[in-house]
C-alpha positions in Angstrom: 0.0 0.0 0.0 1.5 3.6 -1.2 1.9 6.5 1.4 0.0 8.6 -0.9 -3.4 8.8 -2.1 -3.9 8.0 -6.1 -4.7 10.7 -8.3 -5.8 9.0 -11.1 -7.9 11.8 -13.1 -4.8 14.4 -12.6 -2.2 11.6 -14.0 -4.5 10.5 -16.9 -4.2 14.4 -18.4 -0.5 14.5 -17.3 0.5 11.5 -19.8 -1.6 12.2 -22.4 0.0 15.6 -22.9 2.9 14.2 -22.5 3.0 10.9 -24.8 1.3 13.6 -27.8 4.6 15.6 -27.4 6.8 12.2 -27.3 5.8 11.3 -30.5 6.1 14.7 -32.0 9.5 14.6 -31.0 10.2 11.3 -31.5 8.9 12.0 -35.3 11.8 14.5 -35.4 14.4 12.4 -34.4 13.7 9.4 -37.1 13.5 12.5 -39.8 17.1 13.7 -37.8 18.7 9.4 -38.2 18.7 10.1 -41.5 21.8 12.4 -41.1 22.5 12.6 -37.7 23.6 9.1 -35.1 21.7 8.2 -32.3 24.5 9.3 -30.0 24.3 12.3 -31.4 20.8 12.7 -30.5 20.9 11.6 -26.9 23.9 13.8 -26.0 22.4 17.1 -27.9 19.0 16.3 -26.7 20.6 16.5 -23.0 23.4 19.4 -23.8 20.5 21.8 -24.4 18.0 20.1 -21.8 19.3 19.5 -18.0 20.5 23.4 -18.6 16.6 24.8 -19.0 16.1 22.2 -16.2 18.7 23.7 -13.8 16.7 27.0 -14.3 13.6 25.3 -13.1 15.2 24.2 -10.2 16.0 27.4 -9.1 12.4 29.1 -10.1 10.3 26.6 -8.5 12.9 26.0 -5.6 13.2 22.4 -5.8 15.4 21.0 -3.4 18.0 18.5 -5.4 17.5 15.7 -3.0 17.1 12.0 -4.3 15.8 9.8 -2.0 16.6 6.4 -3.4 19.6 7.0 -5.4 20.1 3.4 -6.3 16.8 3.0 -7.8 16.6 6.4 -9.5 19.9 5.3 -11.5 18.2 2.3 -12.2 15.2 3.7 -13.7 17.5 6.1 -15.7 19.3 2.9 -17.1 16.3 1.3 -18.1 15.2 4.4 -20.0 18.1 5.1 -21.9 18.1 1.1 -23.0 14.5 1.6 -24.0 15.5 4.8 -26.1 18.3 2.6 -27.6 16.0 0.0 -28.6 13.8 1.5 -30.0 15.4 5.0 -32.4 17.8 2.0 -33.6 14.9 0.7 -35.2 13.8 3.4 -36.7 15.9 3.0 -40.2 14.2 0.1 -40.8 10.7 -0.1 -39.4 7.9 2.6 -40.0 7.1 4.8 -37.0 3.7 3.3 -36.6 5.0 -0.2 -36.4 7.9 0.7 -34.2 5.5 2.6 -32.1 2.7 -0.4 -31.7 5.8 -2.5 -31.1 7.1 -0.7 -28.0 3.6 -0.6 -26.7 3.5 -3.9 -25.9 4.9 -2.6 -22.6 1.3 -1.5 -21.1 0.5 -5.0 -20.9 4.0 -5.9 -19.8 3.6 -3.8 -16.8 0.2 -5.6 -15.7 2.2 -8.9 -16.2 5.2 -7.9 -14.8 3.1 -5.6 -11.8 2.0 -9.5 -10.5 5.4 -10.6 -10.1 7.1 -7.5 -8.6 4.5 -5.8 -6.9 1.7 -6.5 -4.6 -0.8 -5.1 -6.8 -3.4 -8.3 -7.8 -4.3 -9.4 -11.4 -7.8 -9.9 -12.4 -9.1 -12.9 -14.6 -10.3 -10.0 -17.0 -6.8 -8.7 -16.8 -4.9 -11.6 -17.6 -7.5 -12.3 -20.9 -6.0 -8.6 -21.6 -2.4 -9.6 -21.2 -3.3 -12.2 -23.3 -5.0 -10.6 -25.8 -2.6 -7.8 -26.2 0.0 -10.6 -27.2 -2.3 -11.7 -29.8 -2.3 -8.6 -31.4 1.6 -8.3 -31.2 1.4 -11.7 -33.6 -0.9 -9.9 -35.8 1.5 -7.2 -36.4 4.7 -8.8 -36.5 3.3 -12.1 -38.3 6.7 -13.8 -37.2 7.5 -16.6 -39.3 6.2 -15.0 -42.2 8.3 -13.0 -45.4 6.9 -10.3 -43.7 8.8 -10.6 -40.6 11.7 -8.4 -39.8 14.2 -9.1 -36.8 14.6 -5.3 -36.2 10.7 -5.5 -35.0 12.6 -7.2 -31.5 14.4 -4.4 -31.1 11.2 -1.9 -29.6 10.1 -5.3 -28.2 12.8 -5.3 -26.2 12.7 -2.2 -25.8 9.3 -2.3 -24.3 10.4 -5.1 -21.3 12.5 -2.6 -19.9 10.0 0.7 -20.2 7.7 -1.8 -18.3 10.0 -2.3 -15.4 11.2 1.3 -15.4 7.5 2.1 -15.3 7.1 0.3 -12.2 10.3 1.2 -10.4 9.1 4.7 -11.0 5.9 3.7 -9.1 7.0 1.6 -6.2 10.5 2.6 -5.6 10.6 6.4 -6.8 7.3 7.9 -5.5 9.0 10.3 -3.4 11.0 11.7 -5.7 10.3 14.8 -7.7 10.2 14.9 -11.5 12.4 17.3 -11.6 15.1 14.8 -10.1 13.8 11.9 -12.2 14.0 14.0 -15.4 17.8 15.4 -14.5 19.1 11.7 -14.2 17.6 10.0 -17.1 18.8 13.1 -18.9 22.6 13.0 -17.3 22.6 9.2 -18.2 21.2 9.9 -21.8 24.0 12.6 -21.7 26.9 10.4 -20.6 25.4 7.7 -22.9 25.1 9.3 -25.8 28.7 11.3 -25.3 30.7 7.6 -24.3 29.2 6.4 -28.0 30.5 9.5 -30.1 33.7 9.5 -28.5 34.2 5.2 -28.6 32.9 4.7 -32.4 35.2 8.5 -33.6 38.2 7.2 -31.8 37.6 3.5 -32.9 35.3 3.3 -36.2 33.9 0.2 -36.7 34.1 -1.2 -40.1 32.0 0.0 -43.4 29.9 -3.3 -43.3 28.5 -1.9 -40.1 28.2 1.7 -41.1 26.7 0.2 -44.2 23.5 -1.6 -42.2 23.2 1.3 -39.7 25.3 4.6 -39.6 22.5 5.8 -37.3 23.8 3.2 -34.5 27.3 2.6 -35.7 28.5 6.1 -36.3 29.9 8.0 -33.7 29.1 12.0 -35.2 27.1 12.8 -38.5 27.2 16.2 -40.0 25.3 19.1 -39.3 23.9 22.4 -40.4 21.8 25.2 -38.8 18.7 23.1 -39.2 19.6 20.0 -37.2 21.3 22.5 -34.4 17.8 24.2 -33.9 15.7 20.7 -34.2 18.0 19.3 -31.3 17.9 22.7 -29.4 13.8 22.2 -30.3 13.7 18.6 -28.6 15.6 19.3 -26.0 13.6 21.9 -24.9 10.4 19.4 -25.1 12.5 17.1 -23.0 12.5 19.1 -20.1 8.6 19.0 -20.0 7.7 15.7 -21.3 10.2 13.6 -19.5 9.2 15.5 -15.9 5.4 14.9 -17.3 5.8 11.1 -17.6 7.3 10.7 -14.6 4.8 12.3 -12.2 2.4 10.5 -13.8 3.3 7.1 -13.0 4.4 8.5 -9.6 0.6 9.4 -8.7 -1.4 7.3 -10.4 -1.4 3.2 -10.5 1.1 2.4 -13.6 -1.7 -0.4 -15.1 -4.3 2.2 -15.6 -1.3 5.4 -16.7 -0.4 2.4 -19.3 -3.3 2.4 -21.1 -3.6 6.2 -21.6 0.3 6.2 -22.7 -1.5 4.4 -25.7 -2.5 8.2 -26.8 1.3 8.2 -27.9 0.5 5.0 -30.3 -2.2 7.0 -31.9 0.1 10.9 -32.2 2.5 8.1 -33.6 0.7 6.9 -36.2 -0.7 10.6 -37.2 2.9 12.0 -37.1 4.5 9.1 -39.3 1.4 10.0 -42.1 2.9 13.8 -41.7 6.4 13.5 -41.9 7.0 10.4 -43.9 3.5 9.6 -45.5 3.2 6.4 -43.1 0.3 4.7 -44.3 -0.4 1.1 -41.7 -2.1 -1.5 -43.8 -5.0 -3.4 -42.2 -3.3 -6.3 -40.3 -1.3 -3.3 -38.6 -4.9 -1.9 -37.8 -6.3 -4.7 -36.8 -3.5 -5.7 -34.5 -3.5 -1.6 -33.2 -7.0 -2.1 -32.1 -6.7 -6.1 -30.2 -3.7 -3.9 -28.3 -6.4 -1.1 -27.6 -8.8 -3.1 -26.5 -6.3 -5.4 -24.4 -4.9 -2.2 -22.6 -8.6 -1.6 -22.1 -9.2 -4.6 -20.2 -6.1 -4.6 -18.3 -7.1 -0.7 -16.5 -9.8 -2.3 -15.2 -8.0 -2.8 -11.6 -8.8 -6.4 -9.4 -9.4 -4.1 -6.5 -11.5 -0.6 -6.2 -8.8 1.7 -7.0 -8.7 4.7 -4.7 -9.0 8.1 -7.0 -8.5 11.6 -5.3 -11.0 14.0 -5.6 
C-alpha cells in the first residue's frame, strides 16, 4: 500500500499531454537518423535540456535531494536502453509499427506488476495480457516474409519501459520529477557522449556503417537546421520527461499504461505527416486487439482509490 493517495484523473491528463509531445518529437528524431547518429541525438537532446532544467530548479525551488539513489539510477538505465532499442529501429521499421511495437509494454507492466508488486491481477486482466499478445502476432506475423528481426528491437525495448515504469511507481514515488527528469537526462548525456567518443576514436568497419550509420556512427554532419531541431527537442525534454514521470508516480502504472497508448495514436498521425506512413490493415487490426487489451487490463482487481 503507497503512502499517498492515487490521483488517477490528474495523471491521466498528465500523460496524455505528455505521450502527444513524445511522439512529435520522436517523429523529429527518425527524420534527424537520417543524417544525424543516435549518440548524437541523446547527447544534444541533453546538452540543451538539464540546462533549462537547472533554471527550473532554481524558479520553483526544488530542493536536489534523491531519496533512493540506487533505484533512481536504475530507472534512468532502463530508459536510456529503451530509447536505444527502440530510435535503432527506426531506419528500418515505420514509425507506426515501431510505435505499436514498444507498446506492448502497457501490458508488460500488468504482467510484470504481479510478479514484482503487490498489486493483484484480475481474470479480466490476464485475458487482456493475453490478448494484447495476440495482437503483437498480428502485427509482427513472425514466421512470415513479412517478418523483420529489427521489429525485436522496440520489443525489447518495451520489457525494460515496463519495469522502469514500475520502479518509477513503487521505488521512486517520493522523488520529484524534476530529479527523475535530471538523471535519465545526465545518463542519456553520458550515454550518448561515451558512444561518439568510442565509435570516432575506434570506427567500426564500413559493413557496419553500411547496415546502420545511425547506431554505428559515432558523429554525423550538421547544419543550422539539425542544431535548432535538437535545441527544439531538448527543450520538449524538459517537460515531457518531468510529465511522464509524475504520472506514474501518482497514479497506479496499469491504468497510466493504457492512456500512454495516446502516444501510439500521435504516432501513427505524425508518421502519415512527416514520412506519408500509411499502416495496412493487419497493422490496424492488431493496433485495435492492443487497444482493447490495454482496455481490459485498467480495469483494476481491487477498487482503486481516486483523489477527488
Amino acid at each position: 500500500m503507497h503512502g499517498r493517495p492515487d490521483k488517477t484523473l490528474q495523471g491521466i491528463l498528465i500523460i496524455s499531454a505528455s505521450v502527444t509531445a513524445l511522439a512529435f518529437s520522436d517523429a523529429i528524431a527518425k527524420q534527424l537518423s537520417l543524417n544525424l547518429t543516435i549518440w548524437q541525438i541523446f547527447f544534444l537532446r541533453s546538452l540543451f535540456a538539464l540546462p533549462v532544467l537547472g533554471v527550473i530548479f532554481v524558479l520553483t525551488g526544488t530542493a536536489f535531494r534523491v531519496y533512493a539513489p540506487k533505484w533512481v539510477l536504475l530507472r534512468s538505465v532502463l530508459l536510456v536502453l529503451t530509447w536505444v532499442c527502440y530510435y535503432a529501429s527506426f531506419p528500418f521499421l515505420s514509425l507506426s509499427v515501431a510505435a505499436v511495437a514498444i507498446y506492448t509494454f502497457p501490458i508488460l507492466v500488468a504482467l510484470f506488476s504481479t510478479f514484482l508488486t503487490d498489486e493483484p491481477t484480475s481474470g479480466r486482466q490476464w485475458l487482456g495480457i493475453m490478448l494484447g499478445f495476440v495482437g503483437v502476432v498480428v502485427i509482427l506475423q513472425p514466421g512470415t516474409d513479412g517478418f523483420l528481426w529489427f521489429t525485436l528491437l522496440p520489443v525489447l525495448g518495451a520489457s525494460f519501459l515496463a519495469i522502469a515504469m514500475i520502479l518509477t511507481r513503487s521505488k521512486c514515488q517520493q522523488e520529484s520529477p524534476l530529479i527523475l527528469s535530471f538523471s535519465l537526462l545526465a545518463v542519456f548525456l553520458i550515454t550518448g557522449l561515451i558512444g561518439i567518443v568510442v565509435l570516432t576514436i575506434l570506427p567500426l568497419s564500413s559493413q557496419f556503417q553500411s547496415a546502420s550509420a545511425f547506431v554505428f556512427t559515432g558523429w554525423g554532419q550538421m547544419g543550422l537546421w539539425e542544431w535548432g531541431l535538437m535545441a527544439f527537442v531538448g527543450l520538449m525534454a524538459v517537460g515531457i520527461f518531468s510529465g511522464i514521470a509524475r504520472a506514474y508516480q501518482i497514479a497506479p502504472p496499469a491504468i497510466i499504461a493504457v492512456f500512454d497508448y495516446v502516444y501510439l495514436l500521435s504516432a501513427t498521425l505524425w508518421g502519415f505527416v512527416f514520412f506519408a506512413e500509411k499502416p495496412g490493415a493487419v497493422t490496424l487490426v492488431g493496433m485495435g486487439l492492443i487497444f482493447f487489451a490495454g482496455l481490459l487490463v485498467a480495469m483494476p482487481a481491487s477498487k482503486a482509490r481516486v483523489s477527488k
